[in-house]
N, C-alpha and C positions, 0 to 999 in steps of 0.2 A: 504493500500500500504506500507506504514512504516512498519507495523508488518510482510509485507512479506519479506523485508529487510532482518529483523534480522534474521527469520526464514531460511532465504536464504544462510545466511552467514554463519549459524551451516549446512545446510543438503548438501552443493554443495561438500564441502569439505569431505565430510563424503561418500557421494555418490562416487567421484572423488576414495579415499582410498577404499571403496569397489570393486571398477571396477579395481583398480591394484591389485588385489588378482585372478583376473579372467582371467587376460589378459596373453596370454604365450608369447610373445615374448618383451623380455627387451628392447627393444628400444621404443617401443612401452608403454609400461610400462609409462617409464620415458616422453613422450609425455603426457600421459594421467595426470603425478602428474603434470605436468607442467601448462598445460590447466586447470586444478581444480585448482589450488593455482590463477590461472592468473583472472578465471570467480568468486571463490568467491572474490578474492581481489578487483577485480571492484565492485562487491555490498558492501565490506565496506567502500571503498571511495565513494561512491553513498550514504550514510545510513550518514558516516560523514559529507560527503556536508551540510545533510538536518537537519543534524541538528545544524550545525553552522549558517545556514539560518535561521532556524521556531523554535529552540528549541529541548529540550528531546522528545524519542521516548519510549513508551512505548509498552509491549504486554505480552500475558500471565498471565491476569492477576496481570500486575506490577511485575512481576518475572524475565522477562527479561526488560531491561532498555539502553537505550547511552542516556550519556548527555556530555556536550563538552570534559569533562578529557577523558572518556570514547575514546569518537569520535576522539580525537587526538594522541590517544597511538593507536588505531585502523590505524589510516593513516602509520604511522613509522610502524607496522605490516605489512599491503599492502603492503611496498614498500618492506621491508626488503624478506617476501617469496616470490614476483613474480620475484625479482633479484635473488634469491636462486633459483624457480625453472627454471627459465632459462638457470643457469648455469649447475645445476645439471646435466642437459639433455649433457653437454659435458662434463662435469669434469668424468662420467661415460660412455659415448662413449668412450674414450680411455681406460678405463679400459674393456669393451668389446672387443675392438679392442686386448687387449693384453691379453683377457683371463683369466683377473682375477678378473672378477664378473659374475656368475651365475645367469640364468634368476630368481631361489628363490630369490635371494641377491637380484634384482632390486625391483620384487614382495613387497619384506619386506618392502624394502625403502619407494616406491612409497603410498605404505597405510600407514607406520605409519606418513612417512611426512604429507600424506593430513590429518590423523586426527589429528595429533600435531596442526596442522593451527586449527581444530574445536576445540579443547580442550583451548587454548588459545582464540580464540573469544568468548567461553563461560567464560570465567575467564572476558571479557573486557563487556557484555553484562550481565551480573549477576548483578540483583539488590539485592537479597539475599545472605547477606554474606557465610552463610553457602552452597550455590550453586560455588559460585567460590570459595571458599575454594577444591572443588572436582574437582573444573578446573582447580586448579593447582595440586592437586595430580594426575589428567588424565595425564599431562602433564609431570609430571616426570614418570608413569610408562611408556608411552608410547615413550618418547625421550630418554629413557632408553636403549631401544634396538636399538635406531639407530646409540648409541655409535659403538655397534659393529657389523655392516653392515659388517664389514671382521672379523672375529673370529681369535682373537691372546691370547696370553695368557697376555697379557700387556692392549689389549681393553676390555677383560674379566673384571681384575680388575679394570679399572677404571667406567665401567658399575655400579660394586657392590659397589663400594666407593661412586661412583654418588646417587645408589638407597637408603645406610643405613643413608648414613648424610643427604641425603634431605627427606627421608624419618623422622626422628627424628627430623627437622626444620620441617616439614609441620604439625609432631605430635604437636609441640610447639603452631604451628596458629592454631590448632584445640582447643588446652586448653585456645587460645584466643577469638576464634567465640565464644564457650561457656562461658566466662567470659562475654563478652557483650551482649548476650542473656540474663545471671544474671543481669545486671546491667540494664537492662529495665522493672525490677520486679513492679513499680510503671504505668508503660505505661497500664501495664492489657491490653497487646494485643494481638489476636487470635494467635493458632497455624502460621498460616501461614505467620501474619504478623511481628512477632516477631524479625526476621532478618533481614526485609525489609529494606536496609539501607535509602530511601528518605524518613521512618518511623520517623526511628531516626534520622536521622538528622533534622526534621521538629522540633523534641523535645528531643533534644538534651539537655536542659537544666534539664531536670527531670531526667536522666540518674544518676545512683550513681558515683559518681566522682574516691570513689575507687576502687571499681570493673572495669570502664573504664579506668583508669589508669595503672592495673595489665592485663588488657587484653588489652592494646598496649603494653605494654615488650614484652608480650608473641608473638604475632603478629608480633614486630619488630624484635627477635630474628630469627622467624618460618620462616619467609616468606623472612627474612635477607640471613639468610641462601640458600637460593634458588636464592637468587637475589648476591650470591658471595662476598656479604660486608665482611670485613676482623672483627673478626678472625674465622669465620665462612665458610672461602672459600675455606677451605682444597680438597673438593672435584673435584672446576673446571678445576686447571690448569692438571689435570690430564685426564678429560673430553674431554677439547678443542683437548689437543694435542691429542686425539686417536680416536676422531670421525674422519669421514668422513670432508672435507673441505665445505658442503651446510651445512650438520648439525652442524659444528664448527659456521659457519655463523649466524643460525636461534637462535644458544643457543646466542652468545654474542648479539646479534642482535638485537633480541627481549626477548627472554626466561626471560631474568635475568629483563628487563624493565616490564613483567608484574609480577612477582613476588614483585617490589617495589610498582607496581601499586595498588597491593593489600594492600601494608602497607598505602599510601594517603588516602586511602577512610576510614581508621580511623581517621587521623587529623582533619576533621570538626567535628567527633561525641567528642572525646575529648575534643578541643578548647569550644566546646556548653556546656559541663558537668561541665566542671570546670570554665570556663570565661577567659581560659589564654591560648595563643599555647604555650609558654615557656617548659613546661614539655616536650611536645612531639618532639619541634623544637631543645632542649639541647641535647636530645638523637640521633636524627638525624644529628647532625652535629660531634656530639662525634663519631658515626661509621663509618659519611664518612673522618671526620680526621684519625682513625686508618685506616681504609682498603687503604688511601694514602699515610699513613708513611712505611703500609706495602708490597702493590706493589712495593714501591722504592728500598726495601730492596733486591726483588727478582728481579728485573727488570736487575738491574746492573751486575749481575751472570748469568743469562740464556746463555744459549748454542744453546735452541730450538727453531723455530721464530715460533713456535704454540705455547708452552708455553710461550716466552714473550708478544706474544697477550693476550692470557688468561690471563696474571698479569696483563697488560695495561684495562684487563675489570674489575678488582678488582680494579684500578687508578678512572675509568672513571666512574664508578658505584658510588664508593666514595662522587669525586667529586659531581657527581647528586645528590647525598643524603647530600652534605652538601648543595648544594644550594638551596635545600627544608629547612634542618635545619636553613639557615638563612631566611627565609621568605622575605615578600616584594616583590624587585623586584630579588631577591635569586630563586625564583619559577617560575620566568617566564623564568631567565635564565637557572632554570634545567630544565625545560621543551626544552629550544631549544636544551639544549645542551644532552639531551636523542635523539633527533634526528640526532643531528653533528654525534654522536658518535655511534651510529646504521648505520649509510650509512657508516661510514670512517670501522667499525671495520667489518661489513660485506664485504667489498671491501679487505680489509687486509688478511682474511680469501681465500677469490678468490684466489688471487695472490698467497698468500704458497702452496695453496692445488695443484696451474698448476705446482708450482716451485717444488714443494714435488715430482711431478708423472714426471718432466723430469730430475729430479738429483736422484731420489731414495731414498731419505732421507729428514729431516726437519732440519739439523745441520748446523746452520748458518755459519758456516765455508766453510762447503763444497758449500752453494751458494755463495760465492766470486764472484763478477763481475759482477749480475745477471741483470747492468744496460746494460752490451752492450752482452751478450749472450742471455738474454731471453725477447726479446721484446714481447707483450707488457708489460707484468708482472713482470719483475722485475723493472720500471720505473715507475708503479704501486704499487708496493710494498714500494718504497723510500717513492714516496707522501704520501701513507697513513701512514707512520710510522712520517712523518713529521707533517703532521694533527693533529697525537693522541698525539705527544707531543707540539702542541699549537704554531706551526708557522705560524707568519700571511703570507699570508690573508685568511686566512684556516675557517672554522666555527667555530673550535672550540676554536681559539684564540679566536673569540668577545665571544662566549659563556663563555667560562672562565674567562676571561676578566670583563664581567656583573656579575657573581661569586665575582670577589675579590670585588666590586664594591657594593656589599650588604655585604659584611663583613666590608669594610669599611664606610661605610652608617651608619649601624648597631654599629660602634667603637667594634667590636670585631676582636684586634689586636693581639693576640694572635692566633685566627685561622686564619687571615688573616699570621702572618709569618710562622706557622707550615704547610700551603698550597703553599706557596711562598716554603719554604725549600725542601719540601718534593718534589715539581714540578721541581726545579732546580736537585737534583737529579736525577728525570726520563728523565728529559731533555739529560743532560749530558750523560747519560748511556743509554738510547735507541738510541741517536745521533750518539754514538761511533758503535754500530751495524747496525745501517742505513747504517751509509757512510762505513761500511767494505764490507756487500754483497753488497752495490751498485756499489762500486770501487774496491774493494780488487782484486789480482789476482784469477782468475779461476784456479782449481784443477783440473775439468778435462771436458771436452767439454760434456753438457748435449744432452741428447736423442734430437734429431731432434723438429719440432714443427713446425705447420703450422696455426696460429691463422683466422680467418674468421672476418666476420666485426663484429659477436656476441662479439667472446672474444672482440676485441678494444669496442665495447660498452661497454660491462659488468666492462671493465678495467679503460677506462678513464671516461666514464661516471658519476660513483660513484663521480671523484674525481673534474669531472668540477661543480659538483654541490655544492658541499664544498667549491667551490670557490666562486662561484658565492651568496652561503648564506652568505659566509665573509665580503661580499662588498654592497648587497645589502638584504632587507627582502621583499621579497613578500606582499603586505599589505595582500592578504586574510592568508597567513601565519602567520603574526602578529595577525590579528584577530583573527587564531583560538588558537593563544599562549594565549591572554590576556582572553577568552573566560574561555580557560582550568585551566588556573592560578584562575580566581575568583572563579573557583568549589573550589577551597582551599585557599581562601581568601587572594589571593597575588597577585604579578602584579606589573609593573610598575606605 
């Protein structure tokens, strides 16, 4: 039953993207990616359940694998595509309605969206590293062309920006799978077991310390890159702002969270090789202090509220990555806070992409007012930009909060003020663009709009839930935090 699970959660999805290749009418289309995103995501949160309950799930010969990290980057997945494909289904109804999406256009959508969702659940069910290594290159060719679901000369290039620099990061995690494959020259173990990561980590100790050591740079670089850590993130805010607003969604969302997820399942083989996480924890807190000094930098000058999202996912990415780098209870709080920051920045993404199609544009100027002209969405759009810069009682204040909290644990006071500095900067300078489109004068009276009780779900929803994690944690939530935390030997 388990191994139907997993098996279930690669073919529904895959099945789903086949069937919108087939289907001629775009509405229809976009029903069907919806319904696949919606039936595989219930078997992942089915597959997580069971195994926060009974333990790892194995099949395939040990090839495919969840075990709780696994199972809880899978849940923030569920949630993040079945709000994607719900929205989807209207955020391109209006573009039907106005004729400026063609039934191919939906067709495109519809499959690559669903196999993006397989190709990602194979990167989270890969017990061979070398097998999700291919789940993340699936994942960039194929979320590649959903940049430019509308063919401009501007989503053109940031399609090719998107595919050569992450193409040359995922080349990077390739010369790293292969260094650790080197470094188990001692294990003498078969073909097929060689990658096996519950392999290595069982004997982790016999590992060659240098060779696993050059193949986490490489891996942190590779898969750095993909996951938008600064100064490696030249390709996203270019990305964000010219996708579609689902697929803006799915990339900050999740995208970039399992690209990091790929770099954690090296820190146990590391910490075993050598006896110490220090090597691996120094590096990871050095890239998510750069990529927050560097979000700041951009944050304060943006024009575009797609691209100040995209930098706020280079901020929030950071932050994750340094509260991994401080270990402890540093790792339980990036672990929550990969989830604050998946529902707030997916919900952020909604809001632009409705505000985008009834102003004609994404130039935060021209949304002025968009609290009392664009209900629900631009009162939606405030809270989440209030979220992502850490106002309580929001999640991602306690999540950030638990962050400074292991740096200070830890006596590393210096990342504790360079995270404090760099934060009061995004603060200040995303606050000053909140409160302009949310009050500022209106330019000029937006296209009509008629929201249904989807959109107010899809709007407030996100953000009552942000509220409600600020103030209160779920214990089975907690559990499956602290569950996911000891696969990387941290925790409260």
């Amino acid at each position: 039953m388990q191994a139907l699970l997993l098996w279930g959660m690669l073919l529904v999805p895959m099945a789903a993207g086949g069937a919108c290749l087939l289907i001629p009418s775009a509405r229809r289309v976009l029903d069907v990616a919806a319904a696949g995103v919606i039936a595989s995501s219930a078997l992942c949160a089915g597959a997580a359940a069971f195994v926060f309950a009974r333990g790892p799930i194995f099949s395939a010969g040990g090839w495919l694998f969840l075990d709780a990290l696994s199972a809880y980057h899978m849940l923030v997945m569920a949630l993040v595509f079945s709000l994607s494909g719900l929205y989807a289904r209207g955020y391109f109804a209006h573009e039907l309605d106005a004729g400026e999406l063609a039934p191919a256009q939906a067709r495109q959508f519809g499959a690559l969206f669903c196999t993006s969702l397989a190709s990602m659940v194979l990167v989270l069910v890969s017990n061979n590293l070398g097998v999700m290594w291919i789940g993340i290159e699936a994942t960039t060719l194929l979320t590649a062309f959903l940049i430019c679901v509308h063919v401009t000369p501007t989503s053109l290039e940031a399609m090719w920006k998107y595919l050569l620099v992450c193409s040359v990061g995922v080349a990077f995690a390739f010369l790293g799978t292969l260094l650790t494959g080197a470094s188990a020259h001692r294990l003498h173990l078969s073909t097929s077991d060689a990658l096996l990561w519950t392999r290595l980590r069982a004997e982790a100790s016999v590992l060659d310390p240098l060779s696993i050591k050059a193949a986490f740079i490489f891996v942190l670089v590779g898969y750095g890159t993909k996951a938008g850590l600064a100064p490696m993130h030249t390709w996203l805010p270019d990305a964000h702002s010219q996708a579609p607003a689902p697929v803006s969604a799915i990339f900050s969302g999740f995208m970039l969270n399992a690209a990091l997820y790929c770099v954690l399942r090296y820190l146990p083989l590391v910490e075993g090789a050598t006896g110490s996480p220090s090597f691996c924890l120094d590096l990871l807190a050095a890239f998510g202090l750069v990529s927050i000094v560097v979000s700041a930098a951009f944050i304060v000058f943006q024009h575009d509220v797609k691209r100040l999202l995209a930098y706020h996912s280079v901020e929030h990415l950071g932050i994750v990555t340094l509260g991994f780098g401080l270990g402890g209870v540093g790792t339980f709080a990036a672990l929550f806070h990969t989830l604050n920051h998946s529902v707030c920045k997916t919900l952020a993404f909604f809001c632009a992409g409705r505000l985008g199609q009834r102003h004609g544009t994404h130039d935060m100027e021209a949304l002025s007012g968009t609290l009392r002209t664009a209900p629900p969405w631009g009162g939606a759009l405030f809270g989440s930009l209030l979220a992502l810069i850490g106002v309580a009682p929001f999640a991602l204040f306690m999540s950030e909060l638990q962050i400074l909290r292991a740096a200070v644990d830890g006596r590393s006071f210096w990342t504790l003020g360079i995270f404090l500095a760099g934060g009061t900067i995004i603060f200040l300078g995303a606050l000053r663009h909140a409160v302009a489109m949310a009050w500022g004068e209106p330019h000029a009276a937006p296209a009509p709009d008629h929201p249904g009780a989807l959109d107010r779900f899809l709007a407030w929803g996100p953000l009552a839930l942000l509220l409600v994690l600020g103030v209160w944690m779920p214990p089975p939530l907690g559990d499956a935090l602290r569950q996911a935390a000891m696969v990387l030997g941290g925790g409260p």
